[in-house]
Structures are given as C-alpha cells and as structure tokens.
N, CA, C and O of each residue as an XYZ file, in Angstrom:
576
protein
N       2.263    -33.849     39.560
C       3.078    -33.287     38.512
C       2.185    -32.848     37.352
O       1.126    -33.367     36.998
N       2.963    -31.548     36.706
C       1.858    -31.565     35.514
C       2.876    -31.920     34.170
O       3.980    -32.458     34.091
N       1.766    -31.238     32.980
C       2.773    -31.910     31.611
C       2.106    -30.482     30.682
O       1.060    -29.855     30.848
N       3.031    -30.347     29.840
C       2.501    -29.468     28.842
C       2.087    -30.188     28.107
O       2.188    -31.397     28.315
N       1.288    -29.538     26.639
C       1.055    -30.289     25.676
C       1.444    -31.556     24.830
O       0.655    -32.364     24.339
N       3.103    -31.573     24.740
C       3.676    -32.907     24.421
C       3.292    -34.039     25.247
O       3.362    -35.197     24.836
N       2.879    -33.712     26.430
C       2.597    -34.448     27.664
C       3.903    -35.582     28.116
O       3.948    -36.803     28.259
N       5.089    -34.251     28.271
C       6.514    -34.004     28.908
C       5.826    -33.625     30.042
O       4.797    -32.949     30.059
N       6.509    -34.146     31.131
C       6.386    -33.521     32.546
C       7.522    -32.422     32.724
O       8.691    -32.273     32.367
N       6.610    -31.762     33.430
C       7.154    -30.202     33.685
C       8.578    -30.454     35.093
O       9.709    -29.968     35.112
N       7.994    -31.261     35.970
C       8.695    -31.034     37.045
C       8.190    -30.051     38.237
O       8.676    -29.693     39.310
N       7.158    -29.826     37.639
C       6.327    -29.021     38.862
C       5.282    -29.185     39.965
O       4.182    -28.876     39.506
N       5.220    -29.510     41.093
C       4.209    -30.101     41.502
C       2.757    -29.379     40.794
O       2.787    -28.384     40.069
N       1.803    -29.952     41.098
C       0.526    -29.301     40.809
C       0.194    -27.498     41.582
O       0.143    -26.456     40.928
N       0.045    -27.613     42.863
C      -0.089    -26.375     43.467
C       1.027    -25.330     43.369
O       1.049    -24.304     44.048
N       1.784    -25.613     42.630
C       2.758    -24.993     42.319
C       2.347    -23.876     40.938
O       2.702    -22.748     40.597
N       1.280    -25.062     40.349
C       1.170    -24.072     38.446
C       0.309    -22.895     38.985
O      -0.465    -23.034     39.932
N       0.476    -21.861     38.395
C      -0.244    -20.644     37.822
C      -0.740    -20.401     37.226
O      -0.396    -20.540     36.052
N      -2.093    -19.776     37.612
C      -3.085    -19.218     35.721
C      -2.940    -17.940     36.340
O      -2.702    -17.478     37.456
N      -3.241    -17.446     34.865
C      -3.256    -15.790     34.662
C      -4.894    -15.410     34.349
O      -5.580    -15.496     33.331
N      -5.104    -15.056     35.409
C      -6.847    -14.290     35.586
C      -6.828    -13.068     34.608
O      -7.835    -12.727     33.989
N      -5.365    -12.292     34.484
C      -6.141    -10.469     34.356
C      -6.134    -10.579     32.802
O      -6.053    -11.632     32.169
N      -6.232     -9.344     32.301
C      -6.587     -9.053     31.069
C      -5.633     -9.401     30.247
O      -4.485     -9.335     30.685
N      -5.842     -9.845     28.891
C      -4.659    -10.392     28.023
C      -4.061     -8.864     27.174
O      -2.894     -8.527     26.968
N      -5.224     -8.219     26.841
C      -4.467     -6.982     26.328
C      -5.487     -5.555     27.117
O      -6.677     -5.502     27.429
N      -4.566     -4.726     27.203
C      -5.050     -3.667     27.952
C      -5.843     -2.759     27.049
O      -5.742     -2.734     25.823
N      -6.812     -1.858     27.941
C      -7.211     -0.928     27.220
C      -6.679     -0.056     26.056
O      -6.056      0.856     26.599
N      -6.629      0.095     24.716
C      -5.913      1.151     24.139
C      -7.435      2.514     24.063
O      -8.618      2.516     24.401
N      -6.571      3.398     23.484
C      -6.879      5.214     23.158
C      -7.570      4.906     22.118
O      -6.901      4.251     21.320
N      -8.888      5.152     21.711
C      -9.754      4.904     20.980
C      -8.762      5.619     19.438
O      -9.100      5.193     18.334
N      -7.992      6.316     19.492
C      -7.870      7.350     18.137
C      -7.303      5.889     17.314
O      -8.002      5.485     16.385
N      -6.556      5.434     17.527
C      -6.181      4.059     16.212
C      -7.228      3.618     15.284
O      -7.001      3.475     14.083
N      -8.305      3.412     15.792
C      -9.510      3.255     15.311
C     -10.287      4.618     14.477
O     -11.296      4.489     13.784
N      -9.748      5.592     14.661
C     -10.377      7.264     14.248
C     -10.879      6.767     12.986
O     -10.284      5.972     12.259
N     -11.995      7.278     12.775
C     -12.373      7.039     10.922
C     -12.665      5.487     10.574
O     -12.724      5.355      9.352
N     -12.817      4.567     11.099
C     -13.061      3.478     10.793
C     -13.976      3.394     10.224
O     -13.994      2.732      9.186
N     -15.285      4.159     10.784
C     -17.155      3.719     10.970
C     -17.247      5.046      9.792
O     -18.423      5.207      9.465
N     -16.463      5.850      9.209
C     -16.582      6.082      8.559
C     -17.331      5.817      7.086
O     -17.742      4.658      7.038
N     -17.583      6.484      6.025
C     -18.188      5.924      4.732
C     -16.832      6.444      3.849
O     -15.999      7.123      4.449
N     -16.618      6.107      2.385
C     -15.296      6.443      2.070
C     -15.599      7.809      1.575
O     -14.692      8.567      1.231
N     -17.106      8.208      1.522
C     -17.344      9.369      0.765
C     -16.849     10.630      2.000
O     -16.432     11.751      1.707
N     -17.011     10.145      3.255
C     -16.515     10.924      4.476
C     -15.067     10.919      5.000
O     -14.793     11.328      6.128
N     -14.523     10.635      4.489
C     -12.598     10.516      4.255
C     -12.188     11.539      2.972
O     -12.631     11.870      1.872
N     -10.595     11.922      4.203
C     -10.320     12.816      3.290
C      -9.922     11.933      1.564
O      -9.670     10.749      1.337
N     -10.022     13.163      0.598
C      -9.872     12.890     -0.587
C      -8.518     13.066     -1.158
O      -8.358     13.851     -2.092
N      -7.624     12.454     -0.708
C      -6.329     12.695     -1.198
C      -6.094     11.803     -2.137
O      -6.723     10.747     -2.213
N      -5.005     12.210     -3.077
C      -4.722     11.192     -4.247
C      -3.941      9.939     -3.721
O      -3.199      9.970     -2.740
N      -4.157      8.997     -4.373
C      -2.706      7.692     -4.049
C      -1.678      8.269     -4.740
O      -1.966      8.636     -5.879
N      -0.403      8.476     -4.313
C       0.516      8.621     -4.589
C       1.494      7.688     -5.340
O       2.052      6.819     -4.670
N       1.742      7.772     -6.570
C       2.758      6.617     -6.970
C       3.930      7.651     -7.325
O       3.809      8.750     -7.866
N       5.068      7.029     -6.888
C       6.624      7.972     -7.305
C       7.151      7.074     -8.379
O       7.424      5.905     -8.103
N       7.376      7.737    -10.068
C       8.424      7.451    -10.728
C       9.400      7.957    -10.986
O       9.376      9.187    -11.038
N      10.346      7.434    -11.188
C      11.590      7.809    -11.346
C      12.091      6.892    -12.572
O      11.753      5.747    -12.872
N      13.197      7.949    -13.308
C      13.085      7.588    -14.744
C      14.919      7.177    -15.025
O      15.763      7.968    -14.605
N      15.280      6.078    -15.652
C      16.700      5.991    -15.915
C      16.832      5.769    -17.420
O      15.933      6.317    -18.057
N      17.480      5.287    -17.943
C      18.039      5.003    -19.432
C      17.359      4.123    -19.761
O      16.954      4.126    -20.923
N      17.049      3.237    -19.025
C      16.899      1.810    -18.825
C      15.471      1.388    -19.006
O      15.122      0.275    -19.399
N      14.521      2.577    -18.617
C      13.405      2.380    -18.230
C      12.362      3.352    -16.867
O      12.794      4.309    -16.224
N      11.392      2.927    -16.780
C      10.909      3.432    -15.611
C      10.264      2.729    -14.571
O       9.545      1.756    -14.800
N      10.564      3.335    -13.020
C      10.250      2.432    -11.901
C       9.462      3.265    -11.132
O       9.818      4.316    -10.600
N       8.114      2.620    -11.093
C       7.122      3.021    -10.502
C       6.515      2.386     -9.074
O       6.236      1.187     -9.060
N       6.360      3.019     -8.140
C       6.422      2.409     -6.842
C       5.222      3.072     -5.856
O       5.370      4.291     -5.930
N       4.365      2.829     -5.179
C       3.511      3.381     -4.134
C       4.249      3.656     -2.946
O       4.955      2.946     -2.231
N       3.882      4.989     -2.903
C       3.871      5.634     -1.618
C       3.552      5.185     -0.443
O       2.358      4.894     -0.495
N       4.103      4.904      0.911
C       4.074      4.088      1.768
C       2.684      4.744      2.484
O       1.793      4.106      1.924
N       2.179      5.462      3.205
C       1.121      6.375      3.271
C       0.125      5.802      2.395
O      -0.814      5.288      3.003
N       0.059      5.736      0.852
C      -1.336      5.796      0.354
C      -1.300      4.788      0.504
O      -2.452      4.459      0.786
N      -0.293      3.429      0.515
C      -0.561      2.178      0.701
C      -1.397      1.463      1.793
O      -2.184      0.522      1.696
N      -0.817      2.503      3.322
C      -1.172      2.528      3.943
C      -3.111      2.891      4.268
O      -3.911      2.143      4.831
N      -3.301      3.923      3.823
C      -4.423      4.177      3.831
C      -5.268      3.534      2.363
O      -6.426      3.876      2.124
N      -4.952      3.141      1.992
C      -5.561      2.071      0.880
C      -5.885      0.682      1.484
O      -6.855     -0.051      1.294
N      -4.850      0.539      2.225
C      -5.038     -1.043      3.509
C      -6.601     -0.770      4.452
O      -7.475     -1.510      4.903
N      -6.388      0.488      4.432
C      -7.427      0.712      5.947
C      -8.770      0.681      5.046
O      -9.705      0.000      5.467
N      -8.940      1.504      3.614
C      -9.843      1.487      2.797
C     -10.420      0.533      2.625
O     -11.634      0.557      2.829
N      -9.656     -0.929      2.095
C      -9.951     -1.326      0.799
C      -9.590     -2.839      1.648
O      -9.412     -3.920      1.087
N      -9.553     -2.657      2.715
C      -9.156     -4.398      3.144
C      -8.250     -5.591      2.279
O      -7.048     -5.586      2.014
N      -8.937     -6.252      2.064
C      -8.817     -7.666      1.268
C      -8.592     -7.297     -0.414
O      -7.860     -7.873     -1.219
N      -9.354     -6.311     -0.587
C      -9.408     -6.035     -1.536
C      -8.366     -5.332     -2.310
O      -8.566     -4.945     -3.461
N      -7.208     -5.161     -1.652
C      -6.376     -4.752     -2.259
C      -5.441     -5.380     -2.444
O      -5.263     -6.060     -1.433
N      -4.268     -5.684     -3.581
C      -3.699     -6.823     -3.827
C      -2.104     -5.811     -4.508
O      -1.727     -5.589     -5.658
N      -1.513     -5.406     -3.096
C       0.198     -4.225     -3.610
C       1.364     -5.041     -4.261
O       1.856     -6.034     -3.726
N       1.687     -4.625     -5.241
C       3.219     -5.048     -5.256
C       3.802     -3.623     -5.142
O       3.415     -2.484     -5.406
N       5.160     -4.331     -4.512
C       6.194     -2.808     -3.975
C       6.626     -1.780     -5.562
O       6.778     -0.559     -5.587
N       6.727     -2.640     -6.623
C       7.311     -1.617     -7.669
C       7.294     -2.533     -8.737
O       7.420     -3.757     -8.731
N       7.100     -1.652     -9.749
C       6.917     -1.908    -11.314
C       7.700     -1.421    -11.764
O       7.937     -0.328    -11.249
N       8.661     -1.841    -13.017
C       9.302     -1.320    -13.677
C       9.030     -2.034    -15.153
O       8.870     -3.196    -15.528
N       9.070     -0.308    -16.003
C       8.639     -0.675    -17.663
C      10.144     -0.407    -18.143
O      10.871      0.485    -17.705
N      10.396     -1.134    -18.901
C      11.801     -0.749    -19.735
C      11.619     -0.525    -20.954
O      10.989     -1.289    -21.687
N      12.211      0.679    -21.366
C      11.832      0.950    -22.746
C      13.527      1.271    -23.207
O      14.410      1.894    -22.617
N      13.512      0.498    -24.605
C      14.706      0.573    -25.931
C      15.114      2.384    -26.503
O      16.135      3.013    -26.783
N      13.871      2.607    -26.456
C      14.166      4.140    -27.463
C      13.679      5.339    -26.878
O      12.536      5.260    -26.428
N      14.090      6.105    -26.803
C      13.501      7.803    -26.536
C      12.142      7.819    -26.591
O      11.292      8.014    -25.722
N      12.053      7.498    -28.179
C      10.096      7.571    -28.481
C       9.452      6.876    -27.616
O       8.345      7.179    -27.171
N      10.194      5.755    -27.274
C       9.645      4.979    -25.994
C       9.597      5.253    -24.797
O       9.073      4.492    -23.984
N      10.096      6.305    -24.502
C      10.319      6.876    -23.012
C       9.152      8.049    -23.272
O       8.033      7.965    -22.766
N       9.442      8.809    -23.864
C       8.415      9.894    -24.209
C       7.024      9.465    -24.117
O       6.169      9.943    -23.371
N       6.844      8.212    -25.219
C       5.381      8.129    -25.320
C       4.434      7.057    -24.416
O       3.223      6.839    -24.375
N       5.440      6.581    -23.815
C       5.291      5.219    -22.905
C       4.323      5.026    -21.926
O       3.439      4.173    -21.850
N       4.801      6.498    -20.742
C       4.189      6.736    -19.437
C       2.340      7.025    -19.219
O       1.424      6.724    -18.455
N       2.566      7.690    -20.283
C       0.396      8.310    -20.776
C      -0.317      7.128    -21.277
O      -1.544      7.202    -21.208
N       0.298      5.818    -21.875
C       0.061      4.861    -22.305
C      -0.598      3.536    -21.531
O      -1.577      2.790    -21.518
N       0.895      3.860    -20.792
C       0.475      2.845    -19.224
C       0.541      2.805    -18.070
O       0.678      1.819    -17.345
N       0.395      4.522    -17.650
C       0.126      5.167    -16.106
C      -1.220      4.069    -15.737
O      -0.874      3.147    -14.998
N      -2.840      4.052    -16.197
C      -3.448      3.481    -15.321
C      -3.271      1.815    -15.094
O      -3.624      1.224    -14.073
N      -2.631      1.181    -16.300
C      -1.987     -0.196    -15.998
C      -0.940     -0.286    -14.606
O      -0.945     -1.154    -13.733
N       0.011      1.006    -14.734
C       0.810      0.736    -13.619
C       0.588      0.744    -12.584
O       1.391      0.331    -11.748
N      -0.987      1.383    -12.189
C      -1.151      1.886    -11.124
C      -2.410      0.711    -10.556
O      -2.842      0.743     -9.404
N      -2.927     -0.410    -11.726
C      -4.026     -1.270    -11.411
C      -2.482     -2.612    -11.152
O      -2.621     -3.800    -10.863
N      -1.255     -1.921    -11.366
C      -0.459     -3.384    -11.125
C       0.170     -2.961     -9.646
O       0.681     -3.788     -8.891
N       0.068     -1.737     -9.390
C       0.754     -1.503     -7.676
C      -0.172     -1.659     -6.877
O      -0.042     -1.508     -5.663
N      -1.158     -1.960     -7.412
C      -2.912     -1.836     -6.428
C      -3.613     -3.169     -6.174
O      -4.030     -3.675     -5.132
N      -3.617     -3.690     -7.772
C      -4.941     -4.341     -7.935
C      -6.211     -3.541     -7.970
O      -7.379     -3.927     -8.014
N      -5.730     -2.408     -7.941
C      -7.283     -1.741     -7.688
C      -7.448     -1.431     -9.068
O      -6.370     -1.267     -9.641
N      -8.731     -1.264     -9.972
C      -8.723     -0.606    -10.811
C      -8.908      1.276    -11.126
O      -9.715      1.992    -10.532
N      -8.092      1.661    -12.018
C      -8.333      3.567    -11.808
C      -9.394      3.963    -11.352
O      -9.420      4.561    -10.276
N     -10.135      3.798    -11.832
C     -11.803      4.356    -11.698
C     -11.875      4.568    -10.409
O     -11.940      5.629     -9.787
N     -11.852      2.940     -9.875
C     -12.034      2.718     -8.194
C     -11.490      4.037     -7.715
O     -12.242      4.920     -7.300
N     -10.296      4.158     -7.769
C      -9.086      5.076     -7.102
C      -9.722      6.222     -7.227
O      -9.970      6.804     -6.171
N     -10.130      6.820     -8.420
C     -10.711      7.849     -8.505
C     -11.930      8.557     -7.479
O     -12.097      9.740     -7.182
N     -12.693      7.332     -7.074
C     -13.859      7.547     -6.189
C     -13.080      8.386     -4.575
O     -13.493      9.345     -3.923
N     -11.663      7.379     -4.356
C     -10.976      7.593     -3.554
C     -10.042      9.218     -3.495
O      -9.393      9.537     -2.499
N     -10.117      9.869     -4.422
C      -9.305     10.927     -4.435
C      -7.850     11.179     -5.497
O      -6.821     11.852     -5.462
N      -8.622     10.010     -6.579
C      -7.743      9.521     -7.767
C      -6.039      9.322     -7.440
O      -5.503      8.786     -6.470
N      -5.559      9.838     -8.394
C      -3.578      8.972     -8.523
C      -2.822     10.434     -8.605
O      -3.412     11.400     -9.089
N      -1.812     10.507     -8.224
C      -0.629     11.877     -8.484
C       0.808     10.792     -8.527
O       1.382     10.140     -7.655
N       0.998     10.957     -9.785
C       2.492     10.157    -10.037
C       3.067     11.722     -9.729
O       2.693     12.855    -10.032
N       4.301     11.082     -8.878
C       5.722     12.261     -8.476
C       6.706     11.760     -8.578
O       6.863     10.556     -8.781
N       7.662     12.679     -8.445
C       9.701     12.584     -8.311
C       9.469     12.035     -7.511
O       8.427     12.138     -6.865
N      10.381     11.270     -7.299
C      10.693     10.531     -5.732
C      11.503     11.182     -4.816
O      11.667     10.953     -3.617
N      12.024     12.087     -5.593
C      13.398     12.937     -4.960
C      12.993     14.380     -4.752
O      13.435     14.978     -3.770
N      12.017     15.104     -5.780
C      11.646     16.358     -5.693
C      10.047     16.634     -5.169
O       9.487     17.731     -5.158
N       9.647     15.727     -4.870
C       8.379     15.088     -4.585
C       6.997     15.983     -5.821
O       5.780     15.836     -5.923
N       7.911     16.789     -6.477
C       6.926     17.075     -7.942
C       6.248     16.322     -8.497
O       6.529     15.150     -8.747
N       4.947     17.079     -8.851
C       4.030     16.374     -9.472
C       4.065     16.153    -10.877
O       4.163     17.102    -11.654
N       3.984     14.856    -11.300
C       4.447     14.456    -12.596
C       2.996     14.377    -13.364
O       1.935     14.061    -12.827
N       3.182     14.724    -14.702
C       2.401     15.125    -15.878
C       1.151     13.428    -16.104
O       1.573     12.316    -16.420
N       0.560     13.568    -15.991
C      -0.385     12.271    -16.114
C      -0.132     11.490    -17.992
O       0.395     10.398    -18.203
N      -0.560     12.227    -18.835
C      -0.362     11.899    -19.736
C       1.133     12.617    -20.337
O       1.497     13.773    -20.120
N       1.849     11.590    -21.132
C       3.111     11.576    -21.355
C       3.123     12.633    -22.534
O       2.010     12.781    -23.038
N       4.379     13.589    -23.222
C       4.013     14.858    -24.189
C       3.946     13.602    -25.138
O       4.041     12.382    -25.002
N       3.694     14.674    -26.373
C       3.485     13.727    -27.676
C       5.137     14.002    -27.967
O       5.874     14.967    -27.762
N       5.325     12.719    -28.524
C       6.662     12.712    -29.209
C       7.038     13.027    -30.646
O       6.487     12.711    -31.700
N       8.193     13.777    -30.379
C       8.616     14.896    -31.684
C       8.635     14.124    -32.772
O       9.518     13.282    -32.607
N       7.931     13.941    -34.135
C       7.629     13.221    -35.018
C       9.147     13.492    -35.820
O       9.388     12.932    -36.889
C-alpha cells in the first residue's frame, strides 16, 4: 500500500502507483519572450500613459493597462502600481491650478517610479479616458 504525504493510505497497491516521466511544461513560441535581451535604450519609446478624468469633486488619475504592462516587463521589482489616485479639490482655482502642480507626484504615486526615470523610458501623456485626447501637462494659469 502506499500513503501520500499525511501518510493516509491511499488504498492502492504499490504496482498499481504511477509516475509521470514526460515533460511538465511543453515547448512554447519563442515571441513571449520578444525583446527581453533587449537594452531599454533599444525599446520602443512610447509614453506611459496615465488617463484623467475630471468631476466636481476632484480628479482621478489612473494608468493605462498597456503601459503598466510594459513597465512590469521594464522595470521588474522595481516598480511599485497603485490602480488610481484621486486629488480632490474645494474650488475652481483648485481645479485649474492643481493638475501642473501635481502631474509628476501623481504619476511617481501610480508607479513608484520617479518622472525622470519615465522619461528615459519615453516619458508620461496624461489623456481623456473617454476621448483618449491628449491632456495639457502643465495646468493654464488661473484667471486672477
């Protein structure tokens, strides 16, 4: 008889058990791997994408599933995502002047990465989430 690990008997005689000789995982298609052995200076240079979107309430800033993605493959360990940030601002002047203020904070709090870094990478494009437009980096100056 044998026993699994608890060393419960199975109920099986001995010549009865089975091992598995063949391969545990099969060959895959080398492309999953494409660009790995790469250097980052040899990858394309696209921006990280962060989408805000703006309510009364405030603004909610979120990474693009894609740059997240390819930020994972980049940046390993080293990258530390939360799904979304949101700044809430009280007043107009606060909405206006807010975003140019603390675009690269928002974007070292969806990352962990710091701007600069990103920059090496093909820097940041905040967009609509809905119109996928490219949104203004620094916020206008507000009407005095």
């Amino acid at each position: 008889m044998t026993s699994d690990c608890s060393g419960k008997n199975q109920g099986m005689p001995a010549h009865e058990v089975r091992t598995h000789t063949g391969r545990v995982a099969l060959p895959r298609d080398p492309t999953h791997t494409q660009g790995m052995n790469r250097s980052p200076l040899e990858l394309p240079r696209d921006p990280v994408v962060v989408y805000r979107s703006v309510n009364r309430d405030g603004a909610t800033y979120a990474l693009d599933a894609r740059s997240l993605d390819r930020l994972r493959t980049l940046l390993g360990a080293a990258l530390r995502p939360h799904p979304r940030v949101f700044i809430a601002h009280e007043t107009k002047a606060d909405h206006e002047g807010l975003h140019g203020n603390v675009g690269p904070l928002v974007v070292q709090l969806l990352t962990g990465v710091a701007t600069e870094r990103l920059e090496e990478l093909g820097g940041v494009s905040f967009r609509d989430p809905v119109t996928e437009a490219e949104l203004p980096q620094e916020a206008p100056t507000p009407a005095g």
